[in-house]
C-alpha positions as CSV (number, residue, x, y, z in Angstrom):
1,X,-3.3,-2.8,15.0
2,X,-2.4,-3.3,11.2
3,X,1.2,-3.2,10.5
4,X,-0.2,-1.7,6.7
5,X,-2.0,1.7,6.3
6,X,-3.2,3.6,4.3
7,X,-0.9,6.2,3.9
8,X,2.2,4.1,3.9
9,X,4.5,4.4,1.5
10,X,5.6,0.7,0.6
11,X,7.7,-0.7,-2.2
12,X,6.4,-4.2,-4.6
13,X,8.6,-7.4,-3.8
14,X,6.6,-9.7,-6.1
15,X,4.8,-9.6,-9.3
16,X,4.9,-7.3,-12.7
17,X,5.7,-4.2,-10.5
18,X,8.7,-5.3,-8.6
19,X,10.6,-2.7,-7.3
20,X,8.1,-0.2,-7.6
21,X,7.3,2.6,-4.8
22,X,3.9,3.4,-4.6
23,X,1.3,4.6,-1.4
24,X,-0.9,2.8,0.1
25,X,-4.9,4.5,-1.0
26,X,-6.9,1.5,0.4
27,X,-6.9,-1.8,3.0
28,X,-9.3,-4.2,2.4
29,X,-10.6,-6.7,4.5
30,X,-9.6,-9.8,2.7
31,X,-5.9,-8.7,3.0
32,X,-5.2,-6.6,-0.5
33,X,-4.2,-3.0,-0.9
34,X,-4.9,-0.7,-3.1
35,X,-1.6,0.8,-4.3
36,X,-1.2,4.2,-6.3
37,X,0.1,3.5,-9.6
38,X,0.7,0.0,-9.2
39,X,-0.9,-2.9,-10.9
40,X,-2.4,-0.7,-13.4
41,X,-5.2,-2.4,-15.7
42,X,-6.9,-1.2,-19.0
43,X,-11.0,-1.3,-18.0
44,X,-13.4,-0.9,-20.7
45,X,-16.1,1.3,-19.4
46,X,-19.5,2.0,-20.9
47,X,-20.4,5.5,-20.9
48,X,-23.2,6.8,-18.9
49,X,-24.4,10.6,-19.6
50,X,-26.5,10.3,-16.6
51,X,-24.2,9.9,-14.3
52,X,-22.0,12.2,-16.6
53,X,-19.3,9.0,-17.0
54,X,-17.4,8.9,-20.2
55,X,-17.1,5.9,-22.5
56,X,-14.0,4.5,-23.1
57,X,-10.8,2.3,-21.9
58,X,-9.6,3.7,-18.7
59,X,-6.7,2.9,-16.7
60,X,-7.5,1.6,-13.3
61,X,-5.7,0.3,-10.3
62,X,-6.2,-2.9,-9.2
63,X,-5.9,-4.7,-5.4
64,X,-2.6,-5.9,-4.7
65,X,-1.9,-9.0,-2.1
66,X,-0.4,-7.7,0.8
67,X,2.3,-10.3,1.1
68,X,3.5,-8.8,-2.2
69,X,4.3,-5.3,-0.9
70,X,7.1,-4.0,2.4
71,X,6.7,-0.7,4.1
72,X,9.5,1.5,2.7
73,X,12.0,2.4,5.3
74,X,13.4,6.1,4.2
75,X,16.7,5.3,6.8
76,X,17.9,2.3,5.1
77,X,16.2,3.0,1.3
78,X,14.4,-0.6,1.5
79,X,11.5,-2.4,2.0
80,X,11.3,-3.4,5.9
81,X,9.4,-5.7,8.4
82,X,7.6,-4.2,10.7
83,X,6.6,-5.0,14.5
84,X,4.2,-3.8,16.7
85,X,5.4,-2.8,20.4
86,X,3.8,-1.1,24.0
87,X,5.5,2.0,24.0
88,X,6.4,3.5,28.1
89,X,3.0,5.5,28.1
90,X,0.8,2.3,27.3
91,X,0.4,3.4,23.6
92,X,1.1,0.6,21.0
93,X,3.2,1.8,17.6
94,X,4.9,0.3,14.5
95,X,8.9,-0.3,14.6
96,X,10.7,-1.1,11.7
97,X,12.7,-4.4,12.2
98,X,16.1,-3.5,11.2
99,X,16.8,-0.5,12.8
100,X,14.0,-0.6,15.7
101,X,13.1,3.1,14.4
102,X,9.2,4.0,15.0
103,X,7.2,4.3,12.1
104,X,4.9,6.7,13.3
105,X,3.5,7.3,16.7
């Protein structure tokens, strides 16, 4: 169980973006994310009319490392740890660490 998902609404602790809230779009395997809005770079794309792809400079979002970015905890307005915990019924789900509130179930 990954204690990032996609979905996740996290906030940047590190890097140009500090500070920033964003959600989660992608995981990937070699432990970067894929954060809406965040880490935004200018691309120089070549247009292809068979595809029907404009040419131009397009913004796109890069991979951020995962260290650099906390799930956002709505209860305390801050980025948070999470842990991962058996629940009573056998099911396993995400706590935040501060206030031992489930994430989602």
């Amino acid at each position: 169980m990954n204690k990032i998902r996609k979905g996740d609404e996290v906030i940047v602790i590190s890097g140009k973006d500090k500070g920033r809230r964003g959600t989660i779009l992608n995981v990937f395997a070699d432990d970067k994310v894929l954060v809406e809005g965040i880490n935004v770079a200018k691309k120089h794309v070549k247009a292809n009319p068979n595809a029907g792809v404009q040419g131009g400079i397009v913004d796109k979002e890069m991979p951020i490392n995962i260290s650099n970015v906390m799930v956002f905890n709505p209860a305390t307005k801050k980025g948070d740890r999470i842990a991962i915990r058996t629940l009573e019924n056998g099911k396993k789900a995400r706590f935040f660490k501060s206030n031992d509130e489930v994430v989602d179930i």
